[in-house]
C-alpha positions in Angstrom: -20.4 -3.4 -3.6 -16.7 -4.6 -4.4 -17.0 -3.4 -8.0 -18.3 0.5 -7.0 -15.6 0.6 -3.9 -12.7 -0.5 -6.5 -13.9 1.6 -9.6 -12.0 4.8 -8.6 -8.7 3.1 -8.1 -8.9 0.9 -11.3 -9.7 4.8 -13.4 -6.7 6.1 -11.4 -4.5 3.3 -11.9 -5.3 2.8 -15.5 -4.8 6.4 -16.0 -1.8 7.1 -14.5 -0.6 4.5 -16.5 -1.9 5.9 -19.4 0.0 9.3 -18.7 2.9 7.7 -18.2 2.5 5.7 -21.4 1.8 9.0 -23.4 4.5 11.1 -21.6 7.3 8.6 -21.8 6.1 8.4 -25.9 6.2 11.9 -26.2 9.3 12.5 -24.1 11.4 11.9 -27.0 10.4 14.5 -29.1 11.8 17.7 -28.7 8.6 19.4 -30.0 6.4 17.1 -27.8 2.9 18.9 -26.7 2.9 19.7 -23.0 -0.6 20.8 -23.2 -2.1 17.8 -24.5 -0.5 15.5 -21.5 -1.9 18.3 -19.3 -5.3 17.8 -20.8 -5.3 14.1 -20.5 -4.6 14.0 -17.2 -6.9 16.9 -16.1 -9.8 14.5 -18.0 -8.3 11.2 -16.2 -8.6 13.3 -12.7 -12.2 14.4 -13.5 -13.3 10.8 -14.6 -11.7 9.6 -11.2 -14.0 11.8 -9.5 -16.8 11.1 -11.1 -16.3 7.7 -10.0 -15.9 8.1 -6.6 -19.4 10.1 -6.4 -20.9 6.9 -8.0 -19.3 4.8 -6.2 -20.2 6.9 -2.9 -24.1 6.9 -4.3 -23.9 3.2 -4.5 -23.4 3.0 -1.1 -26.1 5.1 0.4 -28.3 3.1 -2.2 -27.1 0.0 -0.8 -27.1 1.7 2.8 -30.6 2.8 2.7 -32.5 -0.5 1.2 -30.8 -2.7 4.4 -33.3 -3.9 6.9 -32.3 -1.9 9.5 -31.1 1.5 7.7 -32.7 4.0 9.7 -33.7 2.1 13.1 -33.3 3.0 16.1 -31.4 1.4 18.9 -30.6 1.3 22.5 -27.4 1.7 23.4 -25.9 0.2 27.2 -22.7 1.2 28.6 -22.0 -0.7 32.1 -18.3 -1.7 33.3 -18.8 -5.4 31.7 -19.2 -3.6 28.2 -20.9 -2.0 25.4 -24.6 -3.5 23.9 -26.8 -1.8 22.1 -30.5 -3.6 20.9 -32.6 -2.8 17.9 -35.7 -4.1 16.4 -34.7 -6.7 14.5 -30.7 -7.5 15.9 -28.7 -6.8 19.1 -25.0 -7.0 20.1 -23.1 -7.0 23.2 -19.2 -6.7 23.7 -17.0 -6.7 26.4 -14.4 -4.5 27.3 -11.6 -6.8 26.2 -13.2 -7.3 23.0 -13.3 -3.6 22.3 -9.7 -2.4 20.3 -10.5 1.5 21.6 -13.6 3.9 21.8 -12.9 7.5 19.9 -15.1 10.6 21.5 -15.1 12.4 18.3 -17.0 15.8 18.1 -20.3 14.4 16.9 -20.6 10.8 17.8 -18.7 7.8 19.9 -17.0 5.3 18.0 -16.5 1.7 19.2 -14.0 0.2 17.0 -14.0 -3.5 17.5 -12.9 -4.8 14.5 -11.8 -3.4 10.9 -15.4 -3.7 9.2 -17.5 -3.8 13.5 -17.3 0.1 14.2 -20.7 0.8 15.8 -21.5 4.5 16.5 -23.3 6.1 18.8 -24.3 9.7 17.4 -24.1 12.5 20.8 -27.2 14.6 19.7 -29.4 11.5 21.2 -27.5 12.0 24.6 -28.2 14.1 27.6 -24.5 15.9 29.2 -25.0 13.4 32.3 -25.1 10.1 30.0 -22.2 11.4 28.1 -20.1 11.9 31.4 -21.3 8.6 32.2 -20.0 6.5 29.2 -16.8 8.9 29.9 -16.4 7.8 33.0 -16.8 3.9 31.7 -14.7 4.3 29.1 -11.9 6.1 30.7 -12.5 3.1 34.0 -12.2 0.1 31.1 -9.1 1.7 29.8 -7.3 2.2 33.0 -8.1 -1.4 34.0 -6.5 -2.5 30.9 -9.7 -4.6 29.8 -9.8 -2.2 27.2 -7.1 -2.3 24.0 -6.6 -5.7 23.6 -8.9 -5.6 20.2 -9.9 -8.5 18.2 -8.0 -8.0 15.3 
């Protein structure tokens, strides 16, 4: 996965230099063709985003063939901390180990750690378990278990 999450910044980078190359070359000119620079980068913008899409393809390909793409799990909220179980793995984290919990629009994001940022999507939630975790959350934070983060 390195290779498709670093393929967008390596066309960038390599073009910008490339610009930069042609535009410093052609900067001494008097007559030097504006148009063409344009059309360079224009292409170097368009194979940049080209890249990203395959690099964002790779990862749903990669995303969707994992064991547990697509399983479901069972979340727990309590004032130790946050679990959640699935078929074939489970987890469990206490407050302290949590950095912060972001109620977005659509889903709840535990962020634990830079690449451990379960989340908990709110369409499988009734209003009463969302005020519940709410009410957890905002608890954990005012006790100052939660913040302190891992990382």
């Amino acid at each position: 996965m390195h290779w498709a999450s670093c393929l967008p910044l390596y066309v960038l980078a390599f073009g910008a230099s490339l610009l930069v190359a042609i535009t410093y070359t052609w900067a001494s000119r008097a007559d030097g063709p504006s148009a063409v620079i344009l059309w360079i980068g224009l292409a170097i913008f368009l194979l940049w985003a080209a890249t990203t899409k395959l690099a964002e393809h790779a990862f749903r390909k990669a995303q969707a063939s994992a064991p547990a793409s697509g399983m479901a799990y069972d979340w727990a909220f309590d004032e130790s901390g946050v679990g959640f179980t699935g078929p074939l793995t489970s987890s469990r984290y206490r407050w302290e180990a949590i950095k912060a919990v972001k109620d977005e629009t659509d889903r709840i994001v535990i962020l634990i750690s830079p690449f451990n940022n379960p989340v908990l999507p709110k369409r499988q939630l009734t209003d009463q378990q969302l005020s519940a975790i709410r009410a957890l959350i905002n608890e954990a934070t005012a006790s100052g278990r939660l913040g302190a983060g891992v990382d």
